[in-house]
N, C-alpha and C positions, 0 to 999 in steps of 0.2 A: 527704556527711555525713548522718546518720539520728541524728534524735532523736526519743522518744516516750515512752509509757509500758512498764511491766511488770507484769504480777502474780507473784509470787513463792510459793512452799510451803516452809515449813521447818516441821519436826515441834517447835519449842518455842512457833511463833507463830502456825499453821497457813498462813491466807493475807494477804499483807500487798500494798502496796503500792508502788509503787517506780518512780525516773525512771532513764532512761538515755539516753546520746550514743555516739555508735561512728563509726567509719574512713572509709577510705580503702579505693583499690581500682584493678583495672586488667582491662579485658578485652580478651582475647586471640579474634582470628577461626577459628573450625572450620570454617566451611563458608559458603553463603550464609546471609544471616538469623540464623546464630548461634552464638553466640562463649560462650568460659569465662570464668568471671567470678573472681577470685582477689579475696579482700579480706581484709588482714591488721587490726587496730587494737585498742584500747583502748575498753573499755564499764565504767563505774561504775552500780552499784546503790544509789544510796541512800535509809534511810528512817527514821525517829521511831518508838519507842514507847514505853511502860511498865514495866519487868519485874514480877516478882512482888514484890519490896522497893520499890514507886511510886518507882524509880526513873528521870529521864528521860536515855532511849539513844538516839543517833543515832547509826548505821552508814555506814559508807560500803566496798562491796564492791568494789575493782577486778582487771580482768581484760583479757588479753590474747586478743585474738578472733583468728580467722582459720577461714575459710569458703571454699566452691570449689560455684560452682554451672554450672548450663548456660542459658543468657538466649536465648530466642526471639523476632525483632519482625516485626511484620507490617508492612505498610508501609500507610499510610492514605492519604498524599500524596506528594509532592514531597521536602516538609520533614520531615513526622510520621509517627512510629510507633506501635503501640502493645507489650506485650511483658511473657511473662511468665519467670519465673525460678524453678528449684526445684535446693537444693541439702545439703548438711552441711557443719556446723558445730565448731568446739569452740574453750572457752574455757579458757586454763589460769587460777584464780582465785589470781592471786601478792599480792594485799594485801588484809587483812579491819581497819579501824580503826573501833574503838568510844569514843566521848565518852559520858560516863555521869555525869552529875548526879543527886550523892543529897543533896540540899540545901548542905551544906557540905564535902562529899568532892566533889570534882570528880576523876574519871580518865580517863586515855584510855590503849586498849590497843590495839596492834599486831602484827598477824602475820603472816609470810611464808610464800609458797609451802604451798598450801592443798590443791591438788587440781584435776580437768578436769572440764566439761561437756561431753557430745556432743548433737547432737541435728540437725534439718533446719530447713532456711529454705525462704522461699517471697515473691514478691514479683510482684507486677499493673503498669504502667504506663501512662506515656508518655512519647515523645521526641522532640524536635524542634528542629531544626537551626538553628542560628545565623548559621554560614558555614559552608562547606562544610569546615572541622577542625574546629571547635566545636559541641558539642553540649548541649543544657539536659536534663532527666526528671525527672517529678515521677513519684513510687511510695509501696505500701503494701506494707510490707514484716512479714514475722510468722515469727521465729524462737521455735522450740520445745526446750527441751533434753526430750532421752529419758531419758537414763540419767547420770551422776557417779562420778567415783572422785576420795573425799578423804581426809584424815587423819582420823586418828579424833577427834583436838579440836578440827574442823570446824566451821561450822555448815553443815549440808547444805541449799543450796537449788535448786530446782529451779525455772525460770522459763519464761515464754511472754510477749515482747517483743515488744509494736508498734510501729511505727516509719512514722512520714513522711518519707521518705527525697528529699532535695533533691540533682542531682548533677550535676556541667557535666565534659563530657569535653573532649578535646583527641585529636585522634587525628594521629598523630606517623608522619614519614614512613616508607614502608613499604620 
């Protein structure tokens, strides 16, 4: 599981600020020491602001993630590793819902299937064994989107997500 913050750029509110939570995952072994990392899930963007009618809007962005990286660990001890990870991303962005308080007009708008984010991930660690199927890692994880392709009545944002990434493996007979 990985939750953290975001900063976010959209061209009507330049830079804003933004939480988000995200997936799941499963790595598969290449070689000694390191393995592909496949992780499909769900990340929401949400944040408050003002528009230009002082009206108050809370957003909430959700998006379907999936990411493919290559994860190296070095082995420290016994039990523990440490390990880092660099890969690409893309987020298809299928729900955009705005609540929007303009004192006595209260609305909330809805829209599907918006457009994609590309970009690279990158993440540092550690990892260290429980029993010998079980594994604990604590990481800092930082996905960057590059580039978007969206509908033209979009909002276009383009984010850089940090993330404390908490994650207990299980490794399943071979």
């Amino acid at each position: 599981m990985k939750t953290g913050y975001a900063i976010g750029e959209m061209e009507s509110l330049k830079k804003i600020m933004l939480s988000t939570a995200t997936n799941f995952g499963g790595e598969f072994f290449v070689r000694e020491n390191m393995y592909l990392n496949v992780s499909p899930g769900i990340s929401t963007l949400q944040f408050s602001h003002t528009d230009s009618a002082n009206a108050s809007v809370f957003n909430k962005k959700t998006f379907l993630d999936f990411s493919i990286s290559l994860k190296k660990y070095y082995r420290l001890s016994k039990n523990s590793s440490a390990f880092w990870d660099f890969g690409i991303c893309g987020d298809y962005f299928f729900r955009d819902k705005r609540e929007i308080n303009a004192g006595l007009n209260n609305s909330i708008f809805i829209n599907h299937n918006l457009g994609f984010n590309f970009g690279t991930i990158a993440s540092f660690g550690f990892k260290t064994l429980i029993t010998n199927k079980l594994a604990f890692d604590v990481a800092i994880f930082v996905q960057q989107d590059e580039f978007f392709i969206y509908k033209i009545n979009a909002d276009k944002i383009k984010t850089t997500r940090n993330f404390l990434v908490f994650s207990f493996y299980r490794e399943f007979e071979k």
